[in-house]
C-alpha positions as CSV (number, residue, x, y, z in Angstrom):
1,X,81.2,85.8,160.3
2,X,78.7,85.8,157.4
3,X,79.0,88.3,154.7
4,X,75.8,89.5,152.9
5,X,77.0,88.3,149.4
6,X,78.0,84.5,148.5
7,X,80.3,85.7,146.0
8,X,82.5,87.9,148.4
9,X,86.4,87.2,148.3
10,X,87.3,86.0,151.4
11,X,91.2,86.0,152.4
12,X,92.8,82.3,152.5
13,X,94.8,81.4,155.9
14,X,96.9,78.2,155.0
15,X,96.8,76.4,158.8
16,X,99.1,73.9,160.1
17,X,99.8,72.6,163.2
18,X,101.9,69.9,165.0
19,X,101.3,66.4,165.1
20,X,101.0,67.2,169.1
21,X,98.4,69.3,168.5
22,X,96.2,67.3,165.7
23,X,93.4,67.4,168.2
24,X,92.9,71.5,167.4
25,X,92.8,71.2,163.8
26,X,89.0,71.8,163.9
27,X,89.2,74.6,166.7
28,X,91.8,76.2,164.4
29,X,89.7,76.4,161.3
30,X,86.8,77.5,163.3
31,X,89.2,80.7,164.5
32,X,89.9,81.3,160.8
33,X,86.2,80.9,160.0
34,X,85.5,83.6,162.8
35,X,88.1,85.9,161.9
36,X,86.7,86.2,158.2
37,X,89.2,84.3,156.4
38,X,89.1,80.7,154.3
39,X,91.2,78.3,156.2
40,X,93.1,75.8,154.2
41,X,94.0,73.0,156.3
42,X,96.5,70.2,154.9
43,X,95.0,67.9,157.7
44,X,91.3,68.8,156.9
45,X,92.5,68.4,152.9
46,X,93.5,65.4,153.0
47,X,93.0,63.5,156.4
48,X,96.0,62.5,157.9
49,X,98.1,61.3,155.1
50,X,94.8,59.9,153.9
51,X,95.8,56.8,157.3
52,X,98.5,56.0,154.9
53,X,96.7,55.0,151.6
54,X,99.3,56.9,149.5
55,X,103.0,58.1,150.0
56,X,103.2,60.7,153.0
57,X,105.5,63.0,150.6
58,X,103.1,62.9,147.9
59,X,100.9,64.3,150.1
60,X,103.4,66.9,151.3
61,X,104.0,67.6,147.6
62,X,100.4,68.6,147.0
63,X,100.4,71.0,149.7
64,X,103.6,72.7,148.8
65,X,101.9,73.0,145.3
66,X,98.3,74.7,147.0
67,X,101.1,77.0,148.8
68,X,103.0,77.7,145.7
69,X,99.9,78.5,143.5
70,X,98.4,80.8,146.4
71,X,101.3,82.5,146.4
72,X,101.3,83.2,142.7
73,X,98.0,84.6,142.7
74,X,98.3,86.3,145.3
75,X,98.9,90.2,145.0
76,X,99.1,91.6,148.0
């Protein structure tokens, strides 16, 4: 889905999914794409734990903190 104007506010869809099903995580921010939405993607973010080059719960930090500061601007 393209909208006419760059500068249209699209809706942000945090995604996850399990380590089982890795393989989707393009399919999954494809359906986000599709549906009119911004997917946000901790895998797509970062790789996968950036193949170990920093500490797996730093990277687990920084996407609590993208979660937390959605949800503060958030005002729905």
């Amino acid at each position: 889905m393209i909208f006419e104007k760059p500068s249209t506010q699209l809706p942000i869809v945090f995604t996850v999914q399990s380590k089982k099903r890795y393989y989707c995580r393009d399919a999954v921010c494809e359906f986000v794409f599709n549906q009119g939405a911004v997917p946000v993607n901790p895998f797509r973010l970062y790789g996968y734990f950036l193949a170990d080059r920093v500490d797996r719960d730093l990277v687990r930090q920084a996407n609590n903190n993208l979660i937390r500061n959605r949800r503060t601007t958030c005002r729905n």
